[in-house]
C-alpha positions in Angstrom: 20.3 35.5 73.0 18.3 37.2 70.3 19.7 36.2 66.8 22.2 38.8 67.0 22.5 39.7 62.6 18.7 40.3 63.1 18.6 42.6 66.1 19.2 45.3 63.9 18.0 44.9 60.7 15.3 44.7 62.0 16.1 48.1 61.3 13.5 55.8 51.4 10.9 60.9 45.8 12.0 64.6 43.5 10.1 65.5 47.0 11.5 65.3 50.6 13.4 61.7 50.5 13.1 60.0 53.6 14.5 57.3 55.5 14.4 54.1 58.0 13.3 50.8 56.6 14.6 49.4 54.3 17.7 50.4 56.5 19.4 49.8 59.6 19.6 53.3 60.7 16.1 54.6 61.6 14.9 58.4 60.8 12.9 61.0 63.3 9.7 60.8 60.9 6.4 59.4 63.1 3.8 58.2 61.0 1.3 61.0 59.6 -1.8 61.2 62.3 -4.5 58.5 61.6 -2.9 57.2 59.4 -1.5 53.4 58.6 2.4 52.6 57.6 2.2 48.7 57.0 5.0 46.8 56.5 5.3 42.8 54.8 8.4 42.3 55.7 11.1 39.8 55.3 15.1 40.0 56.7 17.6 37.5 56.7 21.6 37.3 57.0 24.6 35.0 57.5 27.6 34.4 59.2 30.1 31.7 59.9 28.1 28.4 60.2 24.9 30.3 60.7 21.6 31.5 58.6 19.0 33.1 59.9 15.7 34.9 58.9 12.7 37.2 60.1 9.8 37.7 58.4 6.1 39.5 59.5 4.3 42.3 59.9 5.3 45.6 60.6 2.5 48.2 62.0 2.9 51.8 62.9 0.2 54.3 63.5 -0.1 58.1 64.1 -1.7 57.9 67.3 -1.0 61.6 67.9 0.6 64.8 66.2 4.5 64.1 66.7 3.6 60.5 67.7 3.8 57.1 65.8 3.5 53.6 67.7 4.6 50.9 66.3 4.4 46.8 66.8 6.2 44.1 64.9 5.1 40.5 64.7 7.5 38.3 63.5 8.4 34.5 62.8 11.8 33.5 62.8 14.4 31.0 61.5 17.7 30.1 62.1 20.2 27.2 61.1 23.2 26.8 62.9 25.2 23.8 63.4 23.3 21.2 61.8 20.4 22.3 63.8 17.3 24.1 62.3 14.9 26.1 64.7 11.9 27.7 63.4 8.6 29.6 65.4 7.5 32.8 66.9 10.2 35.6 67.4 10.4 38.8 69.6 7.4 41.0 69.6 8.4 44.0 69.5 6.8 47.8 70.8 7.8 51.0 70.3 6.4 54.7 70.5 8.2 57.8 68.5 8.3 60.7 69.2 9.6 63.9 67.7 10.5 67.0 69.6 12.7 69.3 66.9 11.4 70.2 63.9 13.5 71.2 60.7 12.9 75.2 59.1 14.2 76.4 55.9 17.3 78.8 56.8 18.2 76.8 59.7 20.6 73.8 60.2 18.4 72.3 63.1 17.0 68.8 62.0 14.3 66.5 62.9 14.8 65.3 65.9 13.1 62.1 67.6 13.2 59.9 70.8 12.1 56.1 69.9 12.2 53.8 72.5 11.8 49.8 71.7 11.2 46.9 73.3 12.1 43.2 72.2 9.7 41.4 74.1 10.3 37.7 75.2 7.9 35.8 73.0 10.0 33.9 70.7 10.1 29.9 70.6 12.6 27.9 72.3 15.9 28.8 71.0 15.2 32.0 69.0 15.3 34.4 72.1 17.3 35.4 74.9 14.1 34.7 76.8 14.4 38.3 78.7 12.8 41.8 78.0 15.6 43.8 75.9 15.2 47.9 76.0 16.7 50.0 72.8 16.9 53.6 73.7 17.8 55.7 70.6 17.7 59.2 68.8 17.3 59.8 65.5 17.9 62.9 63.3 17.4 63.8 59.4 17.8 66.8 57.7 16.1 67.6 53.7 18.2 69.2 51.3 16.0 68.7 48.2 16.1 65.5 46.8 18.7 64.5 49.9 17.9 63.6 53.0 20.5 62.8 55.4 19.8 61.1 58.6 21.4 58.6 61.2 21.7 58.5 65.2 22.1 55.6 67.5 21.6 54.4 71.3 22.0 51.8 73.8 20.9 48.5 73.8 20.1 46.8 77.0 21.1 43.3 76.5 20.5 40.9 79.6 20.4 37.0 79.3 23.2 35.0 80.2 26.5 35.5 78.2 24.9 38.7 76.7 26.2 42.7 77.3 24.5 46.3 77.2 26.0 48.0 74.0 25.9 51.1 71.7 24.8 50.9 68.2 25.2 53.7 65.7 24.6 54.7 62.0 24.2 57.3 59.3 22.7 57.4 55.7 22.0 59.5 52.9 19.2 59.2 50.5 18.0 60.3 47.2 14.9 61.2 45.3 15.5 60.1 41.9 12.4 60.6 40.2 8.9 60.9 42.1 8.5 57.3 42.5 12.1 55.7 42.9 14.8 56.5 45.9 17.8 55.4 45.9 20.2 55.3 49.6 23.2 53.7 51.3 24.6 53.4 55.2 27.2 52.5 57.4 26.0 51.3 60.9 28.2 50.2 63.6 27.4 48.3 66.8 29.9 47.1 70.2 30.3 43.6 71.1 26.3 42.3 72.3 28.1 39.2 74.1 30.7 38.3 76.7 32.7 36.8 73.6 31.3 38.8 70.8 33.1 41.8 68.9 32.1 45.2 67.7 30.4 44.8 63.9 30.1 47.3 61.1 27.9 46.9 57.8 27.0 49.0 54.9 23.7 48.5 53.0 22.6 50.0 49.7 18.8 50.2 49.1 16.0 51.9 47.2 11.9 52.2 47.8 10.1 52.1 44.8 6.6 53.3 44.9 4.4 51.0 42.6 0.7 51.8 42.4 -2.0 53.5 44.9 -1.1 52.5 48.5 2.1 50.2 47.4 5.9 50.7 47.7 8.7 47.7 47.2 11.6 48.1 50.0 14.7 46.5 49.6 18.5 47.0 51.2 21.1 44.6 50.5 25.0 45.4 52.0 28.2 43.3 53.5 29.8 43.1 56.6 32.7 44.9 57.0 34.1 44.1 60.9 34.5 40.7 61.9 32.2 39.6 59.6 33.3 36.2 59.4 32.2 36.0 63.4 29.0 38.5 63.3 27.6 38.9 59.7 28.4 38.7 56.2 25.7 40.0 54.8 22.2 41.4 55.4 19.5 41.3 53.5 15.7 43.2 54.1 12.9 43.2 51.6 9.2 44.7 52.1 5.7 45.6 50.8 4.6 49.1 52.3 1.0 49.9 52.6 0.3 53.9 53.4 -3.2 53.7 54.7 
């Protein structure tokens, strides 16, 4: 099974705030049409007996008006046991697209489908060693400064000792000045294993826009249910390069 406190965390102007990374829940926004959102990413978290750790490369391009795909190339880590394993994670694919649009006046929000794929690639050890489907939707709405966004889906989960499961969360950012946002979320997901349980996390984070092209990511939050057995904390911290 694919580390489990990575799966998600995998996983934010006074203009339109917006959302997804640095945080669990994702927003509708596809990446602006020719154009580049880079991510340097690193992840990591801890439970019971247990570290892990992601870090890579993030890419997502505006391959169409409404339409952003997206590939992530990660390494991964994890200790567990007395036993370190480290080498290639999950690739993973993904194409969003958004079919609502928000208007001024109306309470209808951005609306988008984005399907992704954890593809088998990881080392021995670091992988369920089986394709894994997310099927989600994700809405935000602008009020100012605020944005407030969330959604959720299902996560097909096969492998041996592994479920299906839903997964869910909601957040609300800020535009504090035109370079610094500040955010929180609570995310929630069922039990991803025959003896797993359901989990719920907050986060707080902030994207900080430094010079030109450059913005510094980070969300930090605890574990809230069952930590003990499925995370006590998650970290996620990035370079974004808008190209």
């Amino acid at each position: 099974m694919r580390n489990k406190l990575l799966a998600l965390p995998l996983l934010a102007l006074a203009a339109p705030a917006a959302a997804g990374p640095p945080y669990v829940s994702d927003d509708p926004e596809p990446t602006d049409y020719k154009h580049w959102e880079i991510y340097l990413f690193a992840t990591g978290g801890g439970r019971q007996g247990e570290t892990a750790a992601d870090a890579g490369i993030d890419l997502n391009y505006g391959a169409a008006k409404d339409l952003q795909l997206t590939a992530v190339l990660p390494v991964s880590y994890d200790r567990a046991g007395g036993t370190t394993r480290f080498g290639t994670g999950d690739i993973e694919l993904a194409a969003k697209y958004k079919f609502l649009h928000q208007k001024k006046g109306s309470w209808l929000p951005d609306v988008a489908f984005f399907p992704r794929a954890f593809v088998p690639t990881a080392a021995s050890g670091l992988g369920s060693g089986r394709l894994q489907i997310l099927l989600p939707l994700w809405a935000q709405k602008d009020f100012g400064p605020w944005a407030l966004f969330g959604g959720g889906g299902y996560q097909v989960n096969p492998g041996a000792g592994n479920r299906d499961y839903w997964l869910t969360g909601i957040g609300l950012t800020r535009a504090v000045t035109k370079k610094l946002t500040l955010g929180a979320e609570i995310y929630h997901h069922g039990p991803d294993a025959t003896d797993g349980k359901a989990f719920t996390g907050v986060n707080a984070g902030l994207s900080y826009k430094i010079k030109g092209p450059y913005s510094f990511l980070l969300s930090v939050g605890p574990g809230l249910q069952h930590r003990r057995e499925e995370g006590r904390y998650a970290v996620y911290t990035a370079l974004k390069l808008d190209l």
